[in-house]
C-alpha positions as a printed Julia matrix, in Angstrom:
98×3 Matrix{Float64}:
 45.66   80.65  46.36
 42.84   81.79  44.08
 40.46   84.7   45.06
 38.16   82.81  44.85
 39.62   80.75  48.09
 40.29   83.99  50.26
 37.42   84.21  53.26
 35.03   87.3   53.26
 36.03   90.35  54.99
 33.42   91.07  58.08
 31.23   93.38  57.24
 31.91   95.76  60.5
 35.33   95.6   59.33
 34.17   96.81  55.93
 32.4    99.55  57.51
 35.24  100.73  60.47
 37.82  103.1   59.06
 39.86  102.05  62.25
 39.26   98.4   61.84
 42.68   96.31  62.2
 43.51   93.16  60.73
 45.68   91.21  63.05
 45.97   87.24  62.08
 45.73   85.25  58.47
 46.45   81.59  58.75
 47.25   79.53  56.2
 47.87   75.43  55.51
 50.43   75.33  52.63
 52.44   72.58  51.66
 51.3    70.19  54.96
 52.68   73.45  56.94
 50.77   75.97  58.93
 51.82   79.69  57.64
 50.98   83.13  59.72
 50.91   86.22  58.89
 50.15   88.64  62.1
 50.35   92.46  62.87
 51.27   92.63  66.8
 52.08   95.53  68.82
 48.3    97.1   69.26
 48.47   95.59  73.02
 51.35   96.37  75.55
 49.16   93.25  77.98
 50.31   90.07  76.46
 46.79   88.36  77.75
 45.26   90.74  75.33
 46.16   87.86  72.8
 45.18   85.02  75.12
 41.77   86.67  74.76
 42.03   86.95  71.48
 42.44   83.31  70.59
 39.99   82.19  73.37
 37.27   84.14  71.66
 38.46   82.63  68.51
 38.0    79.17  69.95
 34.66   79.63  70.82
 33.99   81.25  67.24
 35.42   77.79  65.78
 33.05   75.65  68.08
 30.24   77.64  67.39
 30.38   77.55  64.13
 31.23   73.6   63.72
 27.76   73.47  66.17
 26.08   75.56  63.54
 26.55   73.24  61.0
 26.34   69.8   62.53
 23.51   69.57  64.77
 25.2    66.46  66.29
 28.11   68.98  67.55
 27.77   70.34  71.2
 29.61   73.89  71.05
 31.18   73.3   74.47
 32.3    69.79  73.96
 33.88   71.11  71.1
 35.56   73.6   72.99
 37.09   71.73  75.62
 38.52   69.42  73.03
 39.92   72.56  71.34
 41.11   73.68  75.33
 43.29   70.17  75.33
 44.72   69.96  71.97
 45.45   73.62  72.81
 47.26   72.85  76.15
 48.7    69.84  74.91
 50.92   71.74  71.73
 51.95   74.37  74.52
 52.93   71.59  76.76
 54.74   69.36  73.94
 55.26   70.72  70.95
 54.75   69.1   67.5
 56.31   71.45  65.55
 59.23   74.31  65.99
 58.42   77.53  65.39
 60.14   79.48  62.78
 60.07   82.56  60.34
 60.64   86.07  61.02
 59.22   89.54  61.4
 59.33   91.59  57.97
């Protein structure tokens, strides 16, 4: 991946000496890849709020740029392809922590 690919760091991240980054996904070789710092949260819904506000930052910004999108449409059909992976998974999980 070129530097040119990478996606912008936040600008209040920028700014915040504290500022933590905690997720980078990746699509390499037809395969999703993470890379994740954990531990900052002893309440494992901490996370589940995490990537609920990240779902509504996905259909917010696909309603941004296609007027034809409704944002919560778009998030509901995130919500079920969501619940349906955790209820039947496609893929297993592997990797390790370094």
């Amino acid at each position: 991946m070129s530097q040119k690919d990478s996606l912008p760091i936040p600008a209040a991240a920028s700014r915040d000496p504290r500022s933590l980054e905690v997720l980078r996904v990746w699509i390499a070789n037809g395969e999703q890849h993470v890379a994740l710092a954990f531990g900052m949260w002893e309440d494992p819904s901490a996370w589940g709020l995490l990537l609920a506000d990240l779902a509504r930052h996905i259909a917010e910004a696909h309603a941004q740029q296609d007027e034809q999108v409704d944002a919560e449409d778009f998030l509901e059909q995130i919500r079920a392809g969501f619940e349906a992976e955790l209820d039947a998974p496609t893929d297993d999980v592997s990797g390790s922590v370094q």
